[in-house]
Backbone as a chain_set.jsonl record, in Angstrom:
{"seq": "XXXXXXXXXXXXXXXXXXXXXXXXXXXXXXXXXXXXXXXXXXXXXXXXXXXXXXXXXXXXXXXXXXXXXXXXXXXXXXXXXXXXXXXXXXXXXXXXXXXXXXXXXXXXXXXXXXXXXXXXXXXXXXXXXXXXXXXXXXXXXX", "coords": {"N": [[19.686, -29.308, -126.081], [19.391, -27.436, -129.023], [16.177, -25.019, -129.221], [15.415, -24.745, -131.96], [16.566, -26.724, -133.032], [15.034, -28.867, -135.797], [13.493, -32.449, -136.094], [14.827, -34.275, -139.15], [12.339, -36.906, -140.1], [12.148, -40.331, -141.664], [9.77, -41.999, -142.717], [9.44, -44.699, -143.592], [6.492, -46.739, -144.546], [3.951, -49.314, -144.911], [1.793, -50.227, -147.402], [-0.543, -50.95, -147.18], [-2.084, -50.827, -144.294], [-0.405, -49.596, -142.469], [0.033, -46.713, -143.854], [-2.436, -46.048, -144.695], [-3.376, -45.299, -142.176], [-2.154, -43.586, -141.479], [-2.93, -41.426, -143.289], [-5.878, -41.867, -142.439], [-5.384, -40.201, -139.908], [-4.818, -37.835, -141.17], [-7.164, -36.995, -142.929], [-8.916, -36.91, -140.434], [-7.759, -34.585, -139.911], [-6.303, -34.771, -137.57], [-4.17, -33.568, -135.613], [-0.005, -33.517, -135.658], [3.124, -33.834, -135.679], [4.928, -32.081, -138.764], [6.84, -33.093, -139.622], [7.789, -35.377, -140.619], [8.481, -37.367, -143.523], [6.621, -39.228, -145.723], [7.588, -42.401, -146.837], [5.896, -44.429, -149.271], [5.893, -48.37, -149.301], [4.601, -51.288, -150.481], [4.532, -53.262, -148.83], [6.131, -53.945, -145.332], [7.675, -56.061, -144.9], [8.791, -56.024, -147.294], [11.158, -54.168, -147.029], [14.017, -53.307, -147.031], [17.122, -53.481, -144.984], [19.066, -51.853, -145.758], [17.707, -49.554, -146.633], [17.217, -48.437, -144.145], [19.556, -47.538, -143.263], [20.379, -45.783, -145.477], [18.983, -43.5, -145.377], [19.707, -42.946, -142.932], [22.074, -42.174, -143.701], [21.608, -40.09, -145.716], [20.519, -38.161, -144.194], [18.783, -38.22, -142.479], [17.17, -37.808, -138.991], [15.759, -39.646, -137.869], [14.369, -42.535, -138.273], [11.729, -44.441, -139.296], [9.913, -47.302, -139.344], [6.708, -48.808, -140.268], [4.587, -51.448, -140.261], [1.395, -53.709, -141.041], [-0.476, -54.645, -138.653], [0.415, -57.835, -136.714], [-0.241, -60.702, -137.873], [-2.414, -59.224, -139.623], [-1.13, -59.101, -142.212], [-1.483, -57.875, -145.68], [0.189, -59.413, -146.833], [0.132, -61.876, -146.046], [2.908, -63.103, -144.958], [4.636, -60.757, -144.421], [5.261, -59.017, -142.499], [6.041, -60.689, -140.251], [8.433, -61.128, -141.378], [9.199, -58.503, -141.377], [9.675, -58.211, -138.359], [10.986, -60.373, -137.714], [13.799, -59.196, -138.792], [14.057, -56.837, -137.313], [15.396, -56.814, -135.095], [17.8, -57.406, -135.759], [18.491, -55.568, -137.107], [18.141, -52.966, -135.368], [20.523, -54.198, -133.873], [22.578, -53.466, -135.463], [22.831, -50.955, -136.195], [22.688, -50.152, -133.41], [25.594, -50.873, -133.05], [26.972, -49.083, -135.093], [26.772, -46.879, -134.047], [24.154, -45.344, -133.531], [21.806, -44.149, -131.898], [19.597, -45.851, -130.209], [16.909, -44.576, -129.884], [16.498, -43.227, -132.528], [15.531, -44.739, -134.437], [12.824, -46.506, -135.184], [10.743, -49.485, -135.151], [6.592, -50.104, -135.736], [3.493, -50.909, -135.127], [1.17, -50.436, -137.135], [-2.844, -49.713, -137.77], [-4.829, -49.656, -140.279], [-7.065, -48.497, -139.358], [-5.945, -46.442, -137.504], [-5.719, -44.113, -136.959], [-5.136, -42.108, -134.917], [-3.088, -43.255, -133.19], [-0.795, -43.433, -135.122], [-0.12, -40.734, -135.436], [0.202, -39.861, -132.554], [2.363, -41.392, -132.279], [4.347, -40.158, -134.675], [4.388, -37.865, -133.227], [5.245, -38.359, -130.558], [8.066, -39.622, -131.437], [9.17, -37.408, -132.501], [9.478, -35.91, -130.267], [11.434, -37.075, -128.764], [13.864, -37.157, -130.363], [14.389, -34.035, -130.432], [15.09, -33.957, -127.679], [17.629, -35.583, -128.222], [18.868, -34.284, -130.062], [20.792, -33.631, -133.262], [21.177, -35.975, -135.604], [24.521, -37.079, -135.469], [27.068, -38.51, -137.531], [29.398, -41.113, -136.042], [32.314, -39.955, -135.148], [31.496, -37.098, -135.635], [30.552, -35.892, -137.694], [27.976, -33.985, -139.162], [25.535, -35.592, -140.791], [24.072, -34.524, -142.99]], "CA": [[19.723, -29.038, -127.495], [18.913, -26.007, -129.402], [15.125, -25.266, -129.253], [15.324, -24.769, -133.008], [16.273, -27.872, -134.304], [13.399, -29.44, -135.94], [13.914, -33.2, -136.332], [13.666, -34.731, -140.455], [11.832, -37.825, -139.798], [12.004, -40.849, -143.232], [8.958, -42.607, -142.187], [8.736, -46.011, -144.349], [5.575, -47.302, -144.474], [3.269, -50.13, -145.709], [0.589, -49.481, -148.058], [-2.153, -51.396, -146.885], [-2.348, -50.119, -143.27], [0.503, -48.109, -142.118], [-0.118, -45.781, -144.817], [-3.928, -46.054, -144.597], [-3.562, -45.124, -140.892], [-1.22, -42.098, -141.677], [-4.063, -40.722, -144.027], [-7.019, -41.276, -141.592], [-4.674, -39.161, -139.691], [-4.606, -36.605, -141.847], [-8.128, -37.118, -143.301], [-9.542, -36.856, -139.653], [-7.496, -33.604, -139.403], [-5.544, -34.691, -136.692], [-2.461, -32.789, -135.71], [1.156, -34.307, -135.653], [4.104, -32.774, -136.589], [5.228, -32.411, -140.09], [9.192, -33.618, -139.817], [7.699, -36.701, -140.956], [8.348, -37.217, -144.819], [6.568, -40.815, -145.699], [7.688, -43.14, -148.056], [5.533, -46.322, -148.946], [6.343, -49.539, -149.966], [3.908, -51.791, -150.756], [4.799, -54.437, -147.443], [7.032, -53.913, -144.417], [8.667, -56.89, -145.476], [9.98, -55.099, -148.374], [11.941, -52.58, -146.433], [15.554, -53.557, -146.665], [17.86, -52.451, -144.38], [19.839, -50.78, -146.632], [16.649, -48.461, -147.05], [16.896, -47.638, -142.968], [20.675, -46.913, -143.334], [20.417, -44.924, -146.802], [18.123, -42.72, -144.845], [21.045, -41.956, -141.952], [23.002, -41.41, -144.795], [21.348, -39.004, -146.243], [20.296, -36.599, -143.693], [17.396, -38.212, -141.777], [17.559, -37.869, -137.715], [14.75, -40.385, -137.384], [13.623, -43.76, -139.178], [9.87, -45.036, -138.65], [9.275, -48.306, -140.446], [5.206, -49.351, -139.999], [3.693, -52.12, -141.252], [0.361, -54.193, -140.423], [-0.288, -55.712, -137.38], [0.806, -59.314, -137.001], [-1.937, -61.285, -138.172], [-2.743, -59.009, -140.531], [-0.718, -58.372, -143.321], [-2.326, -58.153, -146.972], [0.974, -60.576, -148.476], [0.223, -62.946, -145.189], [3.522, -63.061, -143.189], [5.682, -59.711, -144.896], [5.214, -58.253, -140.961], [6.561, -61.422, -139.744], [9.585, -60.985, -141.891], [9.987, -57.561, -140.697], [9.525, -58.631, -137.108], [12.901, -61.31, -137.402], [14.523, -58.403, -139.466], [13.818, -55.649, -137.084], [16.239, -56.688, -133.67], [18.913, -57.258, -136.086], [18.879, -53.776, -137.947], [18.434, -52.624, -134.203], [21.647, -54.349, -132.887], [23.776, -53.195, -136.723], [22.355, -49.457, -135.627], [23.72, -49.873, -131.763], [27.18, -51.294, -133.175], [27.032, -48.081, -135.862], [26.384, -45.431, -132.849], [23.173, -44.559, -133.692], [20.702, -44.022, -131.037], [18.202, -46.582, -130.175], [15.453, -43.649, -129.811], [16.753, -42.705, -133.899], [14.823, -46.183, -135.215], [11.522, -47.471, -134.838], [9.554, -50.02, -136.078], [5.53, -50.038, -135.09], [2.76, -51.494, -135.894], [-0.128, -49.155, -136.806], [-3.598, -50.589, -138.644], [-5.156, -48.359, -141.097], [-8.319, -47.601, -138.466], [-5.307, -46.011, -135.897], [-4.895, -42.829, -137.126], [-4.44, -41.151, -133.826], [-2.15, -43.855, -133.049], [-0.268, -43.089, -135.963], [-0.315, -39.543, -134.889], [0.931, -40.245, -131.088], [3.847, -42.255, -132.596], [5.125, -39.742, -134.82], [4.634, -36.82, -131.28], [6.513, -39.134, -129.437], [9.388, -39.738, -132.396], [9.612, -36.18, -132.84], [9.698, -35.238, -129.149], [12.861, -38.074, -128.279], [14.68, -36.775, -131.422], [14.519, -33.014, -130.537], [15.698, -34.188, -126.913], [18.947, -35.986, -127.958], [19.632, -33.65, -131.284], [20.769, -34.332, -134.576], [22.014, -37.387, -136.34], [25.812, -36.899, -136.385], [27.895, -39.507, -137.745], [30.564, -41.379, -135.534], [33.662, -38.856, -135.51], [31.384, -35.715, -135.246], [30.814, -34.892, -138.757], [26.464, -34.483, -139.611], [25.338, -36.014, -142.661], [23.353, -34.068, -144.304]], "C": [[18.98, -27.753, -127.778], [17.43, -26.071, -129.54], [14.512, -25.391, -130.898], [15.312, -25.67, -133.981], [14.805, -28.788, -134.558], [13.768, -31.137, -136.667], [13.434, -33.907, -137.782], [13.771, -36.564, -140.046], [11.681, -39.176, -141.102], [10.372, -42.14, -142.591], [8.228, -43.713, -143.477], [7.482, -46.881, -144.291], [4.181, -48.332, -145.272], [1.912, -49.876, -146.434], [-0.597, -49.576, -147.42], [-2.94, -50.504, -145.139], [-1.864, -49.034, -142.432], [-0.191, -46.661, -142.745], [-1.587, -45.441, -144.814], [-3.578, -45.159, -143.067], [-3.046, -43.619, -141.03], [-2.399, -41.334, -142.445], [-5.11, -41.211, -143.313], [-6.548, -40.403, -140.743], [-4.775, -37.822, -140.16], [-5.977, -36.295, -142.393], [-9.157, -36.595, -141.99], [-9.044, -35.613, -138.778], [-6.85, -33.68, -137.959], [-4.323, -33.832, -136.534], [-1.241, -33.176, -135.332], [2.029, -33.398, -136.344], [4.663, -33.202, -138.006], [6.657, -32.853, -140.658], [9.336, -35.45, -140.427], [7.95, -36.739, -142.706], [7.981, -39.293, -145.141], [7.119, -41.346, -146.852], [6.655, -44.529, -148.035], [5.59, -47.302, -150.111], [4.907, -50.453, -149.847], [3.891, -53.151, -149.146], [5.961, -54.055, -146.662], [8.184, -54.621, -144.377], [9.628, -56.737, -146.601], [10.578, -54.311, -148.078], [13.044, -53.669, -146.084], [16.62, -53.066, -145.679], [18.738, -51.763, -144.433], [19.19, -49.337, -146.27], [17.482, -47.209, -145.571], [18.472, -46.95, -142.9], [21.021, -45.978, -144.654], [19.803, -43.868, -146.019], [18.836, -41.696, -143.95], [21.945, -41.263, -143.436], [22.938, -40.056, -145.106], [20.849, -37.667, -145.91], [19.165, -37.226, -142.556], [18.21, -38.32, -140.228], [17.037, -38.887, -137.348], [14.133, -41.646, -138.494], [12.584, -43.964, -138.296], [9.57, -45.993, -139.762], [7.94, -48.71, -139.382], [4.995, -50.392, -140.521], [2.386, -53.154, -140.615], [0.412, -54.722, -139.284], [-0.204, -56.985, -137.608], [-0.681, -59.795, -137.479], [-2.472, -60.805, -139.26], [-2.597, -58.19, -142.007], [-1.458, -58.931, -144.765], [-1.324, -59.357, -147.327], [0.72, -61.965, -147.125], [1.367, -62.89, -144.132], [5.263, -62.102, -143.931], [5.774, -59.185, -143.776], [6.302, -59.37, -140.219], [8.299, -61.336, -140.157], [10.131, -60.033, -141.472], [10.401, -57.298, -138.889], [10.952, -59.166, -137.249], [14.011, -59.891, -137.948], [15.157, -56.924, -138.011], [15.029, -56.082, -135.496], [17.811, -56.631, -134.201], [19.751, -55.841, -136.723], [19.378, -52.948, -136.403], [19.998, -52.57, -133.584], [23.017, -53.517, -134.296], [23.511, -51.718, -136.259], [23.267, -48.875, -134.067], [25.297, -49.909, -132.325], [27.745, -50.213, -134.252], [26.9, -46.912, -134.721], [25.261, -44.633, -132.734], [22.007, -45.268, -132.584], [19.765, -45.086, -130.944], [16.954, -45.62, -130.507], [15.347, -43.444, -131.492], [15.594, -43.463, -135.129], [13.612, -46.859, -134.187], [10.927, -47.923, -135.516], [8.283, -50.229, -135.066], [4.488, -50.772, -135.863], [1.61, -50.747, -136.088], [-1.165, -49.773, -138.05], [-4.221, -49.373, -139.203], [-6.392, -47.707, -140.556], [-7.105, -47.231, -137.426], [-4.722, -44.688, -136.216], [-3.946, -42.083, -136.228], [-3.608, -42.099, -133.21], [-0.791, -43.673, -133.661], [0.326, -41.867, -135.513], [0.49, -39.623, -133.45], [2.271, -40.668, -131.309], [4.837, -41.01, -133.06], [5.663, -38.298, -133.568], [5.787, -37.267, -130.937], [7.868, -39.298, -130.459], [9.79, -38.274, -132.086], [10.442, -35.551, -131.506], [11.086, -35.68, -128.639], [13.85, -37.011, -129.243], [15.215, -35.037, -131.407], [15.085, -33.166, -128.827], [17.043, -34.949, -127.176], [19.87, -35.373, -129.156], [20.044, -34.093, -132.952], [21.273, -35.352, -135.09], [23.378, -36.816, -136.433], [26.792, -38.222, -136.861], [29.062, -39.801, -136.709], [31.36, -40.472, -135.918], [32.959, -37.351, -135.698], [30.526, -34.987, -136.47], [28.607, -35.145, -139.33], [26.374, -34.774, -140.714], [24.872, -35.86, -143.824], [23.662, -33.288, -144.849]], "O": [[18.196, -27.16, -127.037], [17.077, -27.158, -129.997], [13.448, -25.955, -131.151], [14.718, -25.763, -135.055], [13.914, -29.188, -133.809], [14.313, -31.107, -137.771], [12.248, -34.179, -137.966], [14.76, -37.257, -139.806], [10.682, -38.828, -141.73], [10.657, -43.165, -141.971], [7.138, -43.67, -144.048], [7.738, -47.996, -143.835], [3.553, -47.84, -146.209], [1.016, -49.27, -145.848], [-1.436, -48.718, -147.148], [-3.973, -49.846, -145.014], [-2.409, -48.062, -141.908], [-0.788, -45.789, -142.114], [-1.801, -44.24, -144.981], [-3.635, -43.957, -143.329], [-3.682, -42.644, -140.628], [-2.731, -40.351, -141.783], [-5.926, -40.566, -143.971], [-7.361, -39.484, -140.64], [-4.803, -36.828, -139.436], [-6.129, -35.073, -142.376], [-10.142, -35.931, -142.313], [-9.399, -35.358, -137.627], [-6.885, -32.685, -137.235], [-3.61, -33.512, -137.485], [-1.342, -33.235, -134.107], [1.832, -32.548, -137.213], [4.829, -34.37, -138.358], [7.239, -32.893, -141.742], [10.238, -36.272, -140.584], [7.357, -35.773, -143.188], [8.709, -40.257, -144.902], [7.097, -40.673, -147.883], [6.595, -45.392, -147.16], [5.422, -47.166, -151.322], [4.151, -50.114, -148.937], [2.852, -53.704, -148.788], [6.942, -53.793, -147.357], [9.306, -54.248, -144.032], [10.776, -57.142, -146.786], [10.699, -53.421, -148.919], [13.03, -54.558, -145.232], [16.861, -51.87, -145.843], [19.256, -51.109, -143.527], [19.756, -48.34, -145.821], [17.966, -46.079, -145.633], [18.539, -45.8, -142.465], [22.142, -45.469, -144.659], [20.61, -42.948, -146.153], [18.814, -40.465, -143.937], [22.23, -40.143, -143.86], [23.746, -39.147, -144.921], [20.715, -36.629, -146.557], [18.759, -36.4, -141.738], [19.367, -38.713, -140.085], [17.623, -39.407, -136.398], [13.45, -41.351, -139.475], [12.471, -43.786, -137.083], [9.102, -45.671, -140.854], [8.011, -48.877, -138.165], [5.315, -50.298, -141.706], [2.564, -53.339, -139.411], [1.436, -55.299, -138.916], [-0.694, -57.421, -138.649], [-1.812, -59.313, -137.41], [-3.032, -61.596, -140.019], [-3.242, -57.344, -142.628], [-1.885, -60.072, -144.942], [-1.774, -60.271, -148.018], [1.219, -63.053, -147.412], [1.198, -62.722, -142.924], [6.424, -62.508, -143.958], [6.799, -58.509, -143.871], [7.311, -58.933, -139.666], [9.21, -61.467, -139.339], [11.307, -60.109, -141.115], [11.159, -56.475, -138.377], [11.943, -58.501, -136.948], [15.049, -59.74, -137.303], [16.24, -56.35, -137.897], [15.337, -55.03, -134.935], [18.766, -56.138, -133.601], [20.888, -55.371, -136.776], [20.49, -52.46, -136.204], [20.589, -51.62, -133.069], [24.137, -53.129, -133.963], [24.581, -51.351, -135.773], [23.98, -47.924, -133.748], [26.095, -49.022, -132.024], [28.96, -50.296, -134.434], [27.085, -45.809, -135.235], [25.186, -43.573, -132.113], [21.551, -46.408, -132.494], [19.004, -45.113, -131.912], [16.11, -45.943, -131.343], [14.197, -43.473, -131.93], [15.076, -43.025, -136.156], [13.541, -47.397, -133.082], [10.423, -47.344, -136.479], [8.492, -50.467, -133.876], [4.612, -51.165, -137.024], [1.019, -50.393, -135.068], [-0.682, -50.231, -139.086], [-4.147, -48.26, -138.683], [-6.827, -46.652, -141.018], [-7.273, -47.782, -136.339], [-3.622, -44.243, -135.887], [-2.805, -41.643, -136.368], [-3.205, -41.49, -132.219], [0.233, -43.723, -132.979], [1.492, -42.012, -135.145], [1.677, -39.318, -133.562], [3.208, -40.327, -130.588], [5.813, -40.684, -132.386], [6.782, -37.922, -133.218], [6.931, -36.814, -130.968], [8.877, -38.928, -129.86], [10.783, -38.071, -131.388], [11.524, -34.963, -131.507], [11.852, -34.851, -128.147], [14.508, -36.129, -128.693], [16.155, -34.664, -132.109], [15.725, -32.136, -128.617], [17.725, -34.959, -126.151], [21.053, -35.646, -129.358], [19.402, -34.917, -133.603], [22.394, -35.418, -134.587], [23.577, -36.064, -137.387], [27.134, -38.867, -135.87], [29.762, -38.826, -136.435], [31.223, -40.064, -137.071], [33.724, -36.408, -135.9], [29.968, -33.894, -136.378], [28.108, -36.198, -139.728], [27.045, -34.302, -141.632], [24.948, -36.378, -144.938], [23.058, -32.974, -145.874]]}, "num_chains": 1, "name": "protein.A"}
């Protein structure tokens, strides 16, 4: 792939820790690349999977849903929900043509900045190795 493309990243994430974690990140001046654009939702469990396919839609190369670690989500078991949720979006994604590497869900706690940080590296780095999102039949989507 071209060394130029720069991959846009929709990176859904939960308020309480995801999102916490992404800002000690940034707070602790870490460095990560910026192809990330976050959105956050208040629970992981609230991320539809509409959201993660609105996202291909619209141009993104890369989904990143976060949300607390098991055990410890603020609504109790909104992680758990996205846990059963998350193999099925997976397998509707494979049977759509889109990349396994394209979609990730993680779990990142709001003390993991540089965790946080490592994740989106590694997103960025897969995504600029297999190129851009194009839609089945060729045509990109954004």
């Amino acid at each position: 792939m071209t060394g130029s493309f720069e991959p846009k990243i929709v990176g859904i994430l939960c308020n309480w820790c995801s999102y916490a974690g992404a800002d000690l990140a940034g707070t602790s001046r870490l460095k990560y690349p910026a192809n990330i654009h976050i959105v956050r939702v208040m629970c992981s469990g609230r991320v539809d999977p509409t959201f993660v396919l609105k996202a291909f839609e619209l141009g993104a190369d890369g989904v990143l849903v976060s949300g607390c670690r098991p055990g410890d989500c603020h609504y109790v078991d909104g992680n758990y929900k996205t846990m059963r949720r998350t193999p099925l979006l997976e397998n509707l994604l494979r049977q759509m043509g889109v990349e396994p590497a394209r979609f990730r869900q993680v779990w990142v706690s709001a003390s993991q900045g540089e965790i946080f940080a490592r994740i989106v590296e590694e997103m960025v780095k897969d995504l600029k190795e297999i190129g851009p999102y194009m839609r089945q039949g060729g045509e990109d989507l954004a």
